[in-house]
Residue, then its C-alpha position, 0 to 999 in steps of 0.5 A: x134346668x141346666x145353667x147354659x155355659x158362659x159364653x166366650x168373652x162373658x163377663x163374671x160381673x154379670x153372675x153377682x147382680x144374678x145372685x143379689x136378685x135372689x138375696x135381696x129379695x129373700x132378705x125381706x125376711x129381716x122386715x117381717x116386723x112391718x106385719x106384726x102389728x097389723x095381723x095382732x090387731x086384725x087376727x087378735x094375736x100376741x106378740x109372741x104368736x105373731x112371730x112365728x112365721x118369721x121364728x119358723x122361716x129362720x128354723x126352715x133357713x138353716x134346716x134346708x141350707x143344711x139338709x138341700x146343700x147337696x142338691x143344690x150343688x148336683x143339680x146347679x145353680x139354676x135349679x136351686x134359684x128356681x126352687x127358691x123364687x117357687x118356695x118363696x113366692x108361693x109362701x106369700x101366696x099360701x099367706x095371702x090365703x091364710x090372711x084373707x080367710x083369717x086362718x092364722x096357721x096357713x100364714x105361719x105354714x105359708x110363709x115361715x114353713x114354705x117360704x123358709x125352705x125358700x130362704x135356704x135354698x136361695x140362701x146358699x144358691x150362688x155360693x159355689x158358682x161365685x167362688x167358681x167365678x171369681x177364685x181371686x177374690x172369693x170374699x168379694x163376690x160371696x160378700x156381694x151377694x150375701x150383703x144383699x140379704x142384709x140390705x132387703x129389709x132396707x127395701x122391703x120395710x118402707x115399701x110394705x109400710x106403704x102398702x099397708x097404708x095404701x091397702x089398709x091394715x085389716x085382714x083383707x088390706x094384708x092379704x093384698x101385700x102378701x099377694x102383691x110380695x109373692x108376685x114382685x118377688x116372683x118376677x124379681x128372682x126370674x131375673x136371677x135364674x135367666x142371668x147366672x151361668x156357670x164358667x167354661x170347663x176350658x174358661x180360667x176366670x180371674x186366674x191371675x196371681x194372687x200376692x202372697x198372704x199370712x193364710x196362704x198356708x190354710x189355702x187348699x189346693x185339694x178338694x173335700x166332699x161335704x160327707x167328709x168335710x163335717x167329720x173334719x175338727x176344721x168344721x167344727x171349729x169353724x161351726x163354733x167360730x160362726x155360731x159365737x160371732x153371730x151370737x155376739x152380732x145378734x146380742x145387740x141387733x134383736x134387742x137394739x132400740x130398748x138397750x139403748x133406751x135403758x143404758x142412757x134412761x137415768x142420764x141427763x140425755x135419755x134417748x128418745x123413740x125417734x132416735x132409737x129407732x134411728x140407731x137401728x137403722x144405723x146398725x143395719x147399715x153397718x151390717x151391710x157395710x160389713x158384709x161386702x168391706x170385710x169379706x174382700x179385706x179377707x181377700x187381702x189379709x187371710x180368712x183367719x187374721x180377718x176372724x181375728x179382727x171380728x172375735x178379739x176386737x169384737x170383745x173389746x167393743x163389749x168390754x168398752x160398752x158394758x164398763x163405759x158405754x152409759x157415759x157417753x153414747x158416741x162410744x156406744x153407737x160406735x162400738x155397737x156399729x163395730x160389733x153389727x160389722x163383724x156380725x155381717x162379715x161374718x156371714x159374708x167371709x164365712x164361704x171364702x174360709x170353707x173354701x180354702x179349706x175344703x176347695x171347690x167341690x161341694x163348698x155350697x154344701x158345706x156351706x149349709x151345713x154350716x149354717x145350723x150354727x146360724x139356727x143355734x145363735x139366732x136362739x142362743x143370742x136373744x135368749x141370753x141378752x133377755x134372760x138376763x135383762x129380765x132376771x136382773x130386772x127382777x133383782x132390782x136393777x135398772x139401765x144399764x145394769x141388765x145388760x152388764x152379766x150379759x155383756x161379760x157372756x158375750x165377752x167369754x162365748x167371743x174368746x171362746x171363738x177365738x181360740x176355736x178359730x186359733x186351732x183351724x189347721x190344713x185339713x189331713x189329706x185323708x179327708x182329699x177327694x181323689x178328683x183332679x184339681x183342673x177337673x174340679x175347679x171347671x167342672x160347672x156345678x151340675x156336672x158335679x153330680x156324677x161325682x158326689 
């Protein structure tokens, strides 16, 4: 399972195609809503039941990155994208069996319990290898990748839609595109473990000067192990930066098409379910955009200015939308598609920060670590944004007036992001690994375990 050496004269373009055979495929997560509707009506399920192999999968995502990051920096890229093709595949295996015996809980057990483990194991796998590859432009490659997550809905729903047409929507029609998922995705992902490599020891890829830059002064050329990076206030802080930024992102993204229904319901240009829909695909895109267009923009003006841009102009969207939003849908769908951006590039600029502050060394543990505040958000964003719609709608209210308590919620959780991002310093030289610099940014990941 060792990841062999590159060889000499290998190109570093050919590890981001390694790591988006694994993100693209894991990002079909973001589609599961193509099966809801079939297993509801073949298993008898509710809405909320029907969920919950996509709820579990998330939980498992930011449960495993957190807990499997250290693994998955010991043992190396290729053990951790090999765990995540067997985890993920044979969840759609497990579910197969579930929906063709009709035993619901093997589907939820299967898919969101297996397969999610497979979710955050190949969720952080190439992210300590890319940044190895390519220490020039760390927001680039990792933004490569992860926009890949973001954009496997984009494959996934059309292509499930259709097979669930071709097969039928009953309980053995289902069964059928769940085997047929676990096998493709299987074959997709081995792509992904035979083609990633890890640099030289002797090899410097992409070492060549980098224009001075307003963060250079976060940039560290020391390296912090995970135990010690989450003793750090610099991780909380950017625990808190992460988790108000895509609490935000999520505010919009999970509730998109009946928000923009109810803010232009009353107006003389309702929206039509055609046209919600479409402004969800938008949205999508804008959060794949985001993901590869901000994350190398931070290569360029620093990690904390680009954070800057996603909290403070990220609260001036919702401002715009919650004061002027239902008078004019140009400026909703543009301040909406904004917000979704930062929502991306978030995810996306959130492993170049943790390496310039941390280093190199355990940066993918780190990373998972980090990525409970994911898990947080994704409960912390609906919660707020239909709580309120629900409590405002029992006041009285209507349109846009269930969004307008919380937008301005939104608003203070970004300020607050805001200032936690204001307060991310150097980290003290008492959390430093006593670990040459030249060691450990050659040393190939799995060789990191006789270190950590």
């Amino acid at each position: 399972m060792t990841p062999p050496l590159a060889p000499v004269g290998w190109s570093r373009w050919l590890v981001p195609p390694a790591a988006l055979s694994v993100h693209l495929s894991i990002g079909q997560a973001y589609a599961w809503s193509v099966f809801k509707p079939p297993l509801e009506s073949a298993l008898g399920l509710s809405g909320t039941a029907s969920a919950l192999p996509f709820q579990l999968g998330i939980v498992m995502l930011g449960l495993s990155a957190a807990f499997g990051g250290t693994l998955v920096e010991r043992n190396g890229p290729r053990w951790a994208m090999t765990v995540a093709l067997c985890c993920f595949s044979s969840g759609f295996l497990l579910a197969a069996l579930g929906a063709a015996t009709e035993q619901y809980w093997l589907i939820v057990f299967g898919y969101g319990f297996v397969g999610g483990i497979g979710l955050g194991i190949g969720y952080i796998s190439p992210v300590s290898t890319l940044i190895k590859w390519f220490p020039d432009r760390p927001g680039m490659a990792t933004g490569i990748a992860i926009m890949g997550f973001g954009g496997g809905a984009l494959i996934a729903s059309p292509w499930s839609a259709q097979m669930l047409e071709s097969f039928g929507t009953d309980s053995g029609g289902i069964a059928l595109a769940f085997l047929v998922h676990g096998l493709v995705y299987a074959v997709f992902m081995t792509l992904g473990v035979l083609l990633v490599r890890v640099p030289r020891p002797d090899s410097r890829p992409g070492k060549a000067p980098a224009p001075a830059r307003p963060a250079d002064t976060l940039i560290s050329t020391a390296q912090v192990s995970a135990r010690s990076a989450v003793r750090t206030p610099q991780f909380w802080c950017l625990w808190v930066v992460l988790c108000m930024n895509v609490t935000a992102g999520i505010g919009i993204l999970e509730k998109a098409a009946p928000m923009i229904t109810d803010f232009f319901t009353e107006t003389d240009t309702p929206v039509s379910v055609s046209a919600a829909a479409g402004f969800v695909a938008l949205l999508s895109a804008a959060n794949m955009a985001g993901r590869i267009g901000w994350s190398s923009a931070s290569d360029l003006i620093g990690r904390k200015n680009v954070y800057r841009v996603y909290l403070g102009v990220g609260a001036v969207m919702y401002l715009l939308i919650a004061r002027f939003g239902d008078s004019s849908k140009p400026l909703f769908v543009i301040c909406a598609l904004v917000i979704l951006s930062f929502y991306g590039g978030g995810f996306a600029t959130i492993p170049a920060y943790l390496k310039d502050l941390f280093g190199t060394y355990q940066v993918g543990a780190i990373h998972g670590r980090l990525l409970t505040a994911w898990s947080t958000a994704g409960v912390l964003g609906p919660l707020i944004v239909n709580r309120v719609a629900d409590s405002q709608e029992e006041a009285g209210r209507s349109g846009s007036g269930l969004y307008g308590l919380s937008f301005t919620i939104m608003i203070g959780l970004l300020v607050i992001g805001f200032v936690a991002n204001e307060l991310v310093r150097p980290v003290h030289p008492r959390h430093h690994v006593p670990v040459p610099k030249e060691a450990a940014d050659d040393r190939p990941t799995v060789q990191q375990q006789h270190h950590a």
